[in-house]
C-alpha positions in Angstrom: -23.2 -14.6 -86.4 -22.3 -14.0 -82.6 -20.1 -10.7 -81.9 -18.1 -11.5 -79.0 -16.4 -8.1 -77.7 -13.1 -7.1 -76.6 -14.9 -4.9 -74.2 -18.9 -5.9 -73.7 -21.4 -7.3 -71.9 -25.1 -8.2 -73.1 -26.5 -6.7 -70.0 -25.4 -3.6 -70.4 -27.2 -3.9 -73.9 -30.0 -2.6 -71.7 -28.4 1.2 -72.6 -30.1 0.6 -76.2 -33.8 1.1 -74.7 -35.3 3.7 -76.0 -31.8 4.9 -77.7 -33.5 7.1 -80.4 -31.4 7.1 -83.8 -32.0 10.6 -85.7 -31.9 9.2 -89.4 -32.1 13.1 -90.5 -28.7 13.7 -88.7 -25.5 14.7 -90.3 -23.9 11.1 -88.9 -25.6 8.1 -90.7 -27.7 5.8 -88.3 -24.8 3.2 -88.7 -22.6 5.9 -87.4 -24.8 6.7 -84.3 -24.9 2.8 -83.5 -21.1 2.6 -83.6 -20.8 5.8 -81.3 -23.1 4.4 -78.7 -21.8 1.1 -78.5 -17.6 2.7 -78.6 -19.1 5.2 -75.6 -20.4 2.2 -73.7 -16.6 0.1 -74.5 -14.4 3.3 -73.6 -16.7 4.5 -70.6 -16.3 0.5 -69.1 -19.7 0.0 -69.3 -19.2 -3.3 -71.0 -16.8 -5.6 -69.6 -14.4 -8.0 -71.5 -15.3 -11.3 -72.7 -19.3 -11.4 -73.1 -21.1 -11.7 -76.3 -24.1 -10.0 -78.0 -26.9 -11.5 -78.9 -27.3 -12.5 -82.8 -27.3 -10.3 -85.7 -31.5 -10.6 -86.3 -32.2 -10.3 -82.4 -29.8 -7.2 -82.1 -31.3 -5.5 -85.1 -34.8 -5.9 -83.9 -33.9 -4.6 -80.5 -32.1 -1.8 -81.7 -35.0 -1.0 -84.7 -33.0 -1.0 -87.5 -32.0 -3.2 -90.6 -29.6 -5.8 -90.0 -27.4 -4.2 -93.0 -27.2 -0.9 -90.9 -26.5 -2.7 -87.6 -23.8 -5.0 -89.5 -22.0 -1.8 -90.9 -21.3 -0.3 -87.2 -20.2 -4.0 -85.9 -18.0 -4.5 -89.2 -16.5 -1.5 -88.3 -15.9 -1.8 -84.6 -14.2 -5.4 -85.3 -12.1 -3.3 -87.6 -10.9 -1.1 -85.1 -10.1 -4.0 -82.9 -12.6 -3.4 -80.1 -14.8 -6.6 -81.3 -14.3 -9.8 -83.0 -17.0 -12.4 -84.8 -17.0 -15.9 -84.3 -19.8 -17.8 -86.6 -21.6 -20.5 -85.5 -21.5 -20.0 -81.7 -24.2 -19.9 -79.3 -25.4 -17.0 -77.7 
């Protein structure tokens, strides 16, 4: 699944290396992925009308499950600030 964003841009995925999630934190790691990635949409750091790279790819970059990484996109397209297309390329 592609996650094309209201409000992002793949190259400003960059921001995620060496983001440390703190899995002994009061916020769940889910939690911690949705902040960054709503602080990078709010702050304009990720323009309109890019996409992220695949679920698997994302995950692996990111060094979490791809169940943990789904819950903070799942809930970002909820809130409106992302929306999923399946089968598209990257």
């Amino acid at each position: 699944m592609i996650w094309n964003l209201v409000s992002a841009s793949v190259n400003r995925l960059l921001a995620f290396d060496g983001l440390v999630f703190r899995p002994r934190s009061d916020s769940p790691i889910w939690q911690q992925i949705y902040d960054h990635i709503l602080d990078l949409i709010e702050s304009g750091c990720l323009p309109p009308g890019s996409q992220l790279p695949g679920e698997t790819h994302l995950a692996e970059k990111l060094a979490v499950t791809r169940i943990t990484l789904r819950r903070a996109l799942q809930q970002l397209q909820h809130e409106g600030h992302l929306t999923a297309r399946k089968g598209v390329g990257i």
